[in-house]
mmJSON file of the N, C-alpha and C atoms, coordinates in Angstrom:
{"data_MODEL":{"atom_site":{
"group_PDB":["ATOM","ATOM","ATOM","ATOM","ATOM","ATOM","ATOM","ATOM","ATOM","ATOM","ATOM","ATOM","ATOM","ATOM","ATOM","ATOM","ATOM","ATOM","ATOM","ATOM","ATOM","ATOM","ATOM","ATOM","ATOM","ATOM","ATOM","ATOM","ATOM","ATOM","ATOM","ATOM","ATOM","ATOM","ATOM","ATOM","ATOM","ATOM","ATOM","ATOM","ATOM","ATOM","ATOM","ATOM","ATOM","ATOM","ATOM","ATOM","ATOM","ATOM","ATOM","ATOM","ATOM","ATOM","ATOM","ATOM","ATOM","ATOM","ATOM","ATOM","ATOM","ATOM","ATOM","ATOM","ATOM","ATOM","ATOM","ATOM","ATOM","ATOM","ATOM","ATOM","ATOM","ATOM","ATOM","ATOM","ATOM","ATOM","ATOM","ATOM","ATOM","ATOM","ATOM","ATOM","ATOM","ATOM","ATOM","ATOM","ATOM","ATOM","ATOM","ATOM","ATOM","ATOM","ATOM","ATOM","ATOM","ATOM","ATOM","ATOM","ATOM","ATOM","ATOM","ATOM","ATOM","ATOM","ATOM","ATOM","ATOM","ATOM","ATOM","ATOM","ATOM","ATOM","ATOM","ATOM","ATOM","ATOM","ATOM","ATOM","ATOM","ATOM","ATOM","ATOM","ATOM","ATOM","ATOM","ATOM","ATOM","ATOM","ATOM","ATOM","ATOM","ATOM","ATOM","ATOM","ATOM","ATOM","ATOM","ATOM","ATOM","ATOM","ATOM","ATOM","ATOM","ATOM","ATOM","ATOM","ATOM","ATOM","ATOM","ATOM","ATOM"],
"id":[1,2,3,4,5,6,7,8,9,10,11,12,13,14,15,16,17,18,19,20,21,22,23,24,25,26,27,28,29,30,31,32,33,34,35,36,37,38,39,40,41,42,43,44,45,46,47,48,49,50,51,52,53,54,55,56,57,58,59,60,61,62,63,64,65,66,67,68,69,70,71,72,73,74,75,76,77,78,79,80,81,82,83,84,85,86,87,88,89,90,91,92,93,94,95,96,97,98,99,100,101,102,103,104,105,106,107,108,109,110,111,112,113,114,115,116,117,118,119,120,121,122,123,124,125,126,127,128,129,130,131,132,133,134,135,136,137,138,139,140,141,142,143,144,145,146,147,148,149,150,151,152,153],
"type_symbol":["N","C","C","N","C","C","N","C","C","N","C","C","N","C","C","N","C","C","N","C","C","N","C","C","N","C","C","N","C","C","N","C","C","N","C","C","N","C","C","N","C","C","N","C","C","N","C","C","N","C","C","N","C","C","N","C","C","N","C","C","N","C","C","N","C","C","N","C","C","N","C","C","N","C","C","N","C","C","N","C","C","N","C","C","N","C","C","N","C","C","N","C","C","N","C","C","N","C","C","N","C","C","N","C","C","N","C","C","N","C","C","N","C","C","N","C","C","N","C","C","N","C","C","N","C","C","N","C","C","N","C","C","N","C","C","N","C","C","N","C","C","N","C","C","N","C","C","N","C","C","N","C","C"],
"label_atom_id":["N","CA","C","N","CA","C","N","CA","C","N","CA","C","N","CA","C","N","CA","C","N","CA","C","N","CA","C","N","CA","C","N","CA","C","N","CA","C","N","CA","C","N","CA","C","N","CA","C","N","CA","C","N","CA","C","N","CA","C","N","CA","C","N","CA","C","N","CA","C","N","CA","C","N","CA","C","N","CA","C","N","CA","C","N","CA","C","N","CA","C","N","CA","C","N","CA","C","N","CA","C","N","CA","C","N","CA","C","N","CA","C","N","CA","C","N","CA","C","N","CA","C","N","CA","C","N","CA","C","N","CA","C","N","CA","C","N","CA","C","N","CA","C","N","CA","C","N","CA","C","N","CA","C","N","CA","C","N","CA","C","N","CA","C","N","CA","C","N","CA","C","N","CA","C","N","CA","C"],
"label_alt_id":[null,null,null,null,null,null,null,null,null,null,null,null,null,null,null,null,null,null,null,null,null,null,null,null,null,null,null,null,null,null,null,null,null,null,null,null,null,null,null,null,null,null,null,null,null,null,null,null,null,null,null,null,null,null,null,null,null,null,null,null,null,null,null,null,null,null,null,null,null,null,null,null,null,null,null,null,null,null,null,null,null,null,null,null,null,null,null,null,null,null,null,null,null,null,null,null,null,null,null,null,null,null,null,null,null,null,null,null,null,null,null,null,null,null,null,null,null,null,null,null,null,null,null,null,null,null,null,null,null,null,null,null,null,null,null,null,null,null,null,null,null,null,null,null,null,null,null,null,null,null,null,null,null],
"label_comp_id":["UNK","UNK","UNK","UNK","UNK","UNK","UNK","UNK","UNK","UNK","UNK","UNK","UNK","UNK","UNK","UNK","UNK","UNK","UNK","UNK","UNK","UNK","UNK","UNK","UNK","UNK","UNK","UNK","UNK","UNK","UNK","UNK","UNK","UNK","UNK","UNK","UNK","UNK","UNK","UNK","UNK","UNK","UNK","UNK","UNK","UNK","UNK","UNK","UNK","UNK","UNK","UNK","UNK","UNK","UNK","UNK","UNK","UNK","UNK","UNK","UNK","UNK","UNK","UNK","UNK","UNK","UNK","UNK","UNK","UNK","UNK","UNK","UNK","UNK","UNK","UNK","UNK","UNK","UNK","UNK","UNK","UNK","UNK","UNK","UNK","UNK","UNK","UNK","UNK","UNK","UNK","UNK","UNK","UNK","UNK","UNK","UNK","UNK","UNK","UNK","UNK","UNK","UNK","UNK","UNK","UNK","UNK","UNK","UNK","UNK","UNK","UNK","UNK","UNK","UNK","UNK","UNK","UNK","UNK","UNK","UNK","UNK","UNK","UNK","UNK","UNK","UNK","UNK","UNK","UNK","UNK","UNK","UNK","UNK","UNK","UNK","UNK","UNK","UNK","UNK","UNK","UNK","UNK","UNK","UNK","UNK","UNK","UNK","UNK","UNK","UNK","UNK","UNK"],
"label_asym_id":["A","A","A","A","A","A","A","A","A","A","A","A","A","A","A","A","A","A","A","A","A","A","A","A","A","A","A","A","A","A","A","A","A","A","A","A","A","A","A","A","A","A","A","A","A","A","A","A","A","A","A","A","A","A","A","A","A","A","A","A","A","A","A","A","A","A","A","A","A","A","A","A","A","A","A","A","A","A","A","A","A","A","A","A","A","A","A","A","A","A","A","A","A","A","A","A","A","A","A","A","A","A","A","A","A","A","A","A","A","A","A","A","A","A","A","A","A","A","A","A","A","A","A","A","A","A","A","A","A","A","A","A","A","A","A","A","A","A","A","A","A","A","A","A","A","A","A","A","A","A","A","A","A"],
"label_entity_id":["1","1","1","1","1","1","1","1","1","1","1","1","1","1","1","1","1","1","1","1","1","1","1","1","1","1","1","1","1","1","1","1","1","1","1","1","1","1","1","1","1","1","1","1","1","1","1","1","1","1","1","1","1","1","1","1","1","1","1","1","1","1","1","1","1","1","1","1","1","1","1","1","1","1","1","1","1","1","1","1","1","1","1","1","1","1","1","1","1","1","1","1","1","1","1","1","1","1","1","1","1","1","1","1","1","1","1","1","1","1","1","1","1","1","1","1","1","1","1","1","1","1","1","1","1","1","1","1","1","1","1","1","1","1","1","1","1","1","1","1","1","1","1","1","1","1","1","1","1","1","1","1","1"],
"label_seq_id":[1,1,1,2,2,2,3,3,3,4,4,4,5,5,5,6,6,6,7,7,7,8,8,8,9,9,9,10,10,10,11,11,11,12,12,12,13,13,13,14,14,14,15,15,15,16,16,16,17,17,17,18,18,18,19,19,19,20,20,20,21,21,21,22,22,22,23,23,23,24,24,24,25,25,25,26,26,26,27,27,27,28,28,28,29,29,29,30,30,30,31,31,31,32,32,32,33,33,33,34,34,34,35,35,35,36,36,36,37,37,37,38,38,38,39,39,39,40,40,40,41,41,41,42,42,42,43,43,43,44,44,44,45,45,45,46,46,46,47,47,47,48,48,48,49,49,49,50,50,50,51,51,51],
"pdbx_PDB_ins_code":[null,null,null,null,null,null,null,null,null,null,null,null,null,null,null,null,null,null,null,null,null,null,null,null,null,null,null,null,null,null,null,null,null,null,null,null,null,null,null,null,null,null,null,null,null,null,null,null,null,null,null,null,null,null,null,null,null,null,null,null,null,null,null,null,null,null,null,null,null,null,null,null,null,null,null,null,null,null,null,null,null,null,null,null,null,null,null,null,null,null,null,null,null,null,null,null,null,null,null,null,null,null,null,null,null,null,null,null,null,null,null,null,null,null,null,null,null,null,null,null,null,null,null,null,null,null,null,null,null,null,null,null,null,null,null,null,null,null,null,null,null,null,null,null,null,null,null,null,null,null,null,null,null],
"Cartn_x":[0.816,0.0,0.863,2.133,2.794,3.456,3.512,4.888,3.808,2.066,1.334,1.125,1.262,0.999,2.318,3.584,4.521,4.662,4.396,4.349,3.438,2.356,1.402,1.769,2.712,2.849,4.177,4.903,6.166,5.7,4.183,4.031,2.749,2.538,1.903,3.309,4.441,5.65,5.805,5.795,6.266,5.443,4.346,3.216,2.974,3.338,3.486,4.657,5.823,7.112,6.647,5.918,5.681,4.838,3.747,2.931,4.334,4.748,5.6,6.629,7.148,7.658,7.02,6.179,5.236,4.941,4.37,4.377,5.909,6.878,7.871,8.825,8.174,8.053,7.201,6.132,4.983,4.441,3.934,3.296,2.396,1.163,0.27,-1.074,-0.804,-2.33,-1.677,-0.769,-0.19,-0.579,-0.602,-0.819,-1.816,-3.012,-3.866,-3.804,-2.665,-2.27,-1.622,-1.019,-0.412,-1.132,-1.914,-3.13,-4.154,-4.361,-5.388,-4.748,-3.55,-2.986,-2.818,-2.313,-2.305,-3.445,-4.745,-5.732,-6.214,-6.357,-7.156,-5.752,-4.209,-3.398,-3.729,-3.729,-4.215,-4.99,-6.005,-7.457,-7.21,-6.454,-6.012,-5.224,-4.235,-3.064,-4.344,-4.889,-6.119,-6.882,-6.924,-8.126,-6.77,-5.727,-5.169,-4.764,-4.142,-3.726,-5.448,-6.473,-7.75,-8.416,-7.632,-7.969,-7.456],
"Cartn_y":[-1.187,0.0,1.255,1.167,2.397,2.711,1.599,1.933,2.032,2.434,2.533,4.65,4.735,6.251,6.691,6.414,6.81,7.068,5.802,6.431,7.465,7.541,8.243,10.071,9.915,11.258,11.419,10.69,10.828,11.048,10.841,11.116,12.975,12.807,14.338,15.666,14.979,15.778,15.72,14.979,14.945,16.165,15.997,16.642,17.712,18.406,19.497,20.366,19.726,20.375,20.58,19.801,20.007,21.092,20.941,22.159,23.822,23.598,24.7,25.141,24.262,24.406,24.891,24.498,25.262,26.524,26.865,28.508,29.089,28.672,29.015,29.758,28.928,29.108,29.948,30.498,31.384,30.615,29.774,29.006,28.766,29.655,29.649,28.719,28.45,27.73,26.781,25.8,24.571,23.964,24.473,24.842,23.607,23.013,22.554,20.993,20.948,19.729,18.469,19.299,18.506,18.457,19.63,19.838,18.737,18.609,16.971,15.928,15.686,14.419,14.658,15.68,15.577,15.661,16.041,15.717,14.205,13.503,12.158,11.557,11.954,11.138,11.637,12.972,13.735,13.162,13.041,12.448,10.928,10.045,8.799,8.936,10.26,9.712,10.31,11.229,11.461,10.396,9.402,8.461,7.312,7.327,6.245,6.659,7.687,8.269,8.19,8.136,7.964,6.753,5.87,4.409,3.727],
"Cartn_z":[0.0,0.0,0.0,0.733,1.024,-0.228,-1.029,-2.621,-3.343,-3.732,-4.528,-3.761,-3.026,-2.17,-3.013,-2.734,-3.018,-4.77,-5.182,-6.267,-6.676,-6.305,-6.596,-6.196,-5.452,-4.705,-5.781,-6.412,-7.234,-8.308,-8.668,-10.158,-9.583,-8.561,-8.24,-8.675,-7.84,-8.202,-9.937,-10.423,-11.838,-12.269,-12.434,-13.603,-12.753,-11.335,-10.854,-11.566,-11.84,-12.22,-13.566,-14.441,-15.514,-15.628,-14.994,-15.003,-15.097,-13.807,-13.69,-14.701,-14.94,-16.438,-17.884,-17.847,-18.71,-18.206,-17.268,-17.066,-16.867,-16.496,-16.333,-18.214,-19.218,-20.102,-21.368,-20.376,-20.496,-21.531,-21.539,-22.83,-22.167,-22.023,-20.625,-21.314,-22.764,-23.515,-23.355,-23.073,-22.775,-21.289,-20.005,-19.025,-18.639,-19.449,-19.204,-19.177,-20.239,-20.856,-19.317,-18.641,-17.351,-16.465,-16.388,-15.351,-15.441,-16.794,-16.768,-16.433,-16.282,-16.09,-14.494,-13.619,-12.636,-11.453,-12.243,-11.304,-10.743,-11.634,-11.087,-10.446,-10.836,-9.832,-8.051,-8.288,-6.847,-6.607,-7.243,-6.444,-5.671,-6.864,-6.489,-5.161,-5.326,-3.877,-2.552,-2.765,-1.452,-0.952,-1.771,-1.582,-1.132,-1.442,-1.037,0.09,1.049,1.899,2.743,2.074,2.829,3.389,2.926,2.671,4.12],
"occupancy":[1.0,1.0,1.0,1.0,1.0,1.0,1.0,1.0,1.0,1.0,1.0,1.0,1.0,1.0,1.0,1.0,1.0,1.0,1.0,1.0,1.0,1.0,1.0,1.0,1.0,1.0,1.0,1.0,1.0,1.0,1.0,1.0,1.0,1.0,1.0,1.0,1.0,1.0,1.0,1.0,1.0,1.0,1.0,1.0,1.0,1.0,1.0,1.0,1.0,1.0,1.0,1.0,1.0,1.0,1.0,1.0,1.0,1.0,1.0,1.0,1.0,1.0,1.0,1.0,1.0,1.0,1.0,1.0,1.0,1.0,1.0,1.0,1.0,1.0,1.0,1.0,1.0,1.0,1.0,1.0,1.0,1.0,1.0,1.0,1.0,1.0,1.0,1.0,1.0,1.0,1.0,1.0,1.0,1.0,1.0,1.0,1.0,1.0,1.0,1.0,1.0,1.0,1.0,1.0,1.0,1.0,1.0,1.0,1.0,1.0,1.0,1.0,1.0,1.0,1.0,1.0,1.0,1.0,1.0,1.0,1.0,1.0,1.0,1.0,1.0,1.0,1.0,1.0,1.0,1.0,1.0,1.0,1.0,1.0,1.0,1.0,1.0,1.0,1.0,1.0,1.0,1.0,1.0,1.0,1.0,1.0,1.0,1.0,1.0,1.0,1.0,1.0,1.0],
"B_iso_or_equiv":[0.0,0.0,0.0,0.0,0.0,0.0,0.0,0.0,0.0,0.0,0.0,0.0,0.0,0.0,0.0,0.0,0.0,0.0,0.0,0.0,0.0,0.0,0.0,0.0,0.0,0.0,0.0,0.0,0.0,0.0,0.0,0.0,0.0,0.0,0.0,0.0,0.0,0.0,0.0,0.0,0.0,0.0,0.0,0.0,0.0,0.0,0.0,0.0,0.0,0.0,0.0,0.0,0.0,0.0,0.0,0.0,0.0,0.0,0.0,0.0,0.0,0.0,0.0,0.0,0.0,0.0,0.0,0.0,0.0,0.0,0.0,0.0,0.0,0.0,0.0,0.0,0.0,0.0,0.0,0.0,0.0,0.0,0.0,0.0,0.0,0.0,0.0,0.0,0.0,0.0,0.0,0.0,0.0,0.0,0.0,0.0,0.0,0.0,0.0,0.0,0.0,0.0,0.0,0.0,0.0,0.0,0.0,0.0,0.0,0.0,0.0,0.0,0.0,0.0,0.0,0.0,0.0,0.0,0.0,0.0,0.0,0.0,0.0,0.0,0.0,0.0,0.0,0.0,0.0,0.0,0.0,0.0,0.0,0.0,0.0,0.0,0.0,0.0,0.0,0.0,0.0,0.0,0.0,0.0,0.0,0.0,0.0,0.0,0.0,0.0,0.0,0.0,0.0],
"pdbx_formal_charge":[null,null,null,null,null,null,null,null,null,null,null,null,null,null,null,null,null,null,null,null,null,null,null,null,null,null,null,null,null,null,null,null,null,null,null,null,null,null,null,null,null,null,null,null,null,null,null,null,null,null,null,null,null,null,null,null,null,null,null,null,null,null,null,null,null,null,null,null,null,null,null,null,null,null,null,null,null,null,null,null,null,null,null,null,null,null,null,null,null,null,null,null,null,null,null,null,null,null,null,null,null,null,null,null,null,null,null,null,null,null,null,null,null,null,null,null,null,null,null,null,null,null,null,null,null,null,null,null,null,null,null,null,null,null,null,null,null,null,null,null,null,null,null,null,null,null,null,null,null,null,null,null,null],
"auth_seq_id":[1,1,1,2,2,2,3,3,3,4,4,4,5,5,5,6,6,6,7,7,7,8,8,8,9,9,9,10,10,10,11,11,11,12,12,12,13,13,13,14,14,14,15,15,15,16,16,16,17,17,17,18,18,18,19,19,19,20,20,20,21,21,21,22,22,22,23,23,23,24,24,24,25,25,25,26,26,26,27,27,27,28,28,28,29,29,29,30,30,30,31,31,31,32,32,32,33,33,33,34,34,34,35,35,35,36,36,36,37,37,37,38,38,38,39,39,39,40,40,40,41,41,41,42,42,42,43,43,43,44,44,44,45,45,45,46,46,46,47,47,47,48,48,48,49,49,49,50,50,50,51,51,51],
"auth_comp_id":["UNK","UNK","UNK","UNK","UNK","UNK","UNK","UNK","UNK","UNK","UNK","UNK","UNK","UNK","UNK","UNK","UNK","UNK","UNK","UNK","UNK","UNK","UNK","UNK","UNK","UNK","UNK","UNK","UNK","UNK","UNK","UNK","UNK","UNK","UNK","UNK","UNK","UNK","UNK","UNK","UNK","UNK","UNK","UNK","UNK","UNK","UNK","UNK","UNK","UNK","UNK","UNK","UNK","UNK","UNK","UNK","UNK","UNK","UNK","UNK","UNK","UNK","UNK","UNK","UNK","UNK","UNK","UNK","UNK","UNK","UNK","UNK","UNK","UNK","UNK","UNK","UNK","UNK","UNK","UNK","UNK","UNK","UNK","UNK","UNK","UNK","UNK","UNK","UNK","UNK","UNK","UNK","UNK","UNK","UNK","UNK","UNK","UNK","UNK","UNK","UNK","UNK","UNK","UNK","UNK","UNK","UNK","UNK","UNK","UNK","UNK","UNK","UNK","UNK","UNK","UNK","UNK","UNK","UNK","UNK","UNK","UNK","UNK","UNK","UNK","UNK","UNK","UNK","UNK","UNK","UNK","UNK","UNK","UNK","UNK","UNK","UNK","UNK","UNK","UNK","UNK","UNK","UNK","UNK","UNK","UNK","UNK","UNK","UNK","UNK","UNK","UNK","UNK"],
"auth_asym_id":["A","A","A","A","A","A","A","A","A","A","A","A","A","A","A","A","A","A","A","A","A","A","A","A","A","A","A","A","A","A","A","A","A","A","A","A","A","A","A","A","A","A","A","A","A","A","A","A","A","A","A","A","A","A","A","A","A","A","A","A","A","A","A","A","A","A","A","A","A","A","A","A","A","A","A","A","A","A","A","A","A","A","A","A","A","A","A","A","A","A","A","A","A","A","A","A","A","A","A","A","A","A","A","A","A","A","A","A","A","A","A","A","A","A","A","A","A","A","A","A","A","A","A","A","A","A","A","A","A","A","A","A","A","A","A","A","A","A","A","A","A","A","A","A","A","A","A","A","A","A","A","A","A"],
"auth_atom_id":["N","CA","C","N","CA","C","N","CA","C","N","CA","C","N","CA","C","N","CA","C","N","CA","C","N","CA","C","N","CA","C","N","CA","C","N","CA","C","N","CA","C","N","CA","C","N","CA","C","N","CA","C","N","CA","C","N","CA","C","N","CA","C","N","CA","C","N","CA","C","N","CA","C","N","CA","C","N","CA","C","N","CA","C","N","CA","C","N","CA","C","N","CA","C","N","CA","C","N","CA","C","N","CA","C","N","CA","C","N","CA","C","N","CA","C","N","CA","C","N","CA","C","N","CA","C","N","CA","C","N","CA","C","N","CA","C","N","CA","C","N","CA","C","N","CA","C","N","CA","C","N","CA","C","N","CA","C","N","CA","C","N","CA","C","N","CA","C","N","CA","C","N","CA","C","N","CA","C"],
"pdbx_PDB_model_num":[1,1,1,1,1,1,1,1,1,1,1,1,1,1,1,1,1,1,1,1,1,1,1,1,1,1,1,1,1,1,1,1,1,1,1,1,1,1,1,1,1,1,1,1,1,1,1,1,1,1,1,1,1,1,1,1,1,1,1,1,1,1,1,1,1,1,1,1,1,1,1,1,1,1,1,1,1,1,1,1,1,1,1,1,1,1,1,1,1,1,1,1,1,1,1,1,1,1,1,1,1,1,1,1,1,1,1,1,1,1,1,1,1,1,1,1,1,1,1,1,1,1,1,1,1,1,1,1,1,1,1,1,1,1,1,1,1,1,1,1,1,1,1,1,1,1,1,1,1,1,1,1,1]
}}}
């Protein structure tokens, strides 16, 4: 259970940096593209950290 959280919190970091990278890059219509990928992992690591 703890190496399915972990990853889950290692891929929240990923597609966070990505996000940031993209604004960091001002390519602010790109922005959305990581943002969809990093919601349902969030949701997943809340619910596993809830579990």
């Amino acid at each position: 259970m703890r190496a399915k959280v972990a990853a889950g919190a290692g891929l929240v970091l990923y597609f966070t940096g990505a996000a940031v990278t993209v604004a960091r890059a001002r390519s602010f219509s790109h922005i959305p593209y990581p943002l969809t990928y990093l919601a349902p992992v969030a949701a997943a690591v809340a619910l596993g950290f809830a579990a």
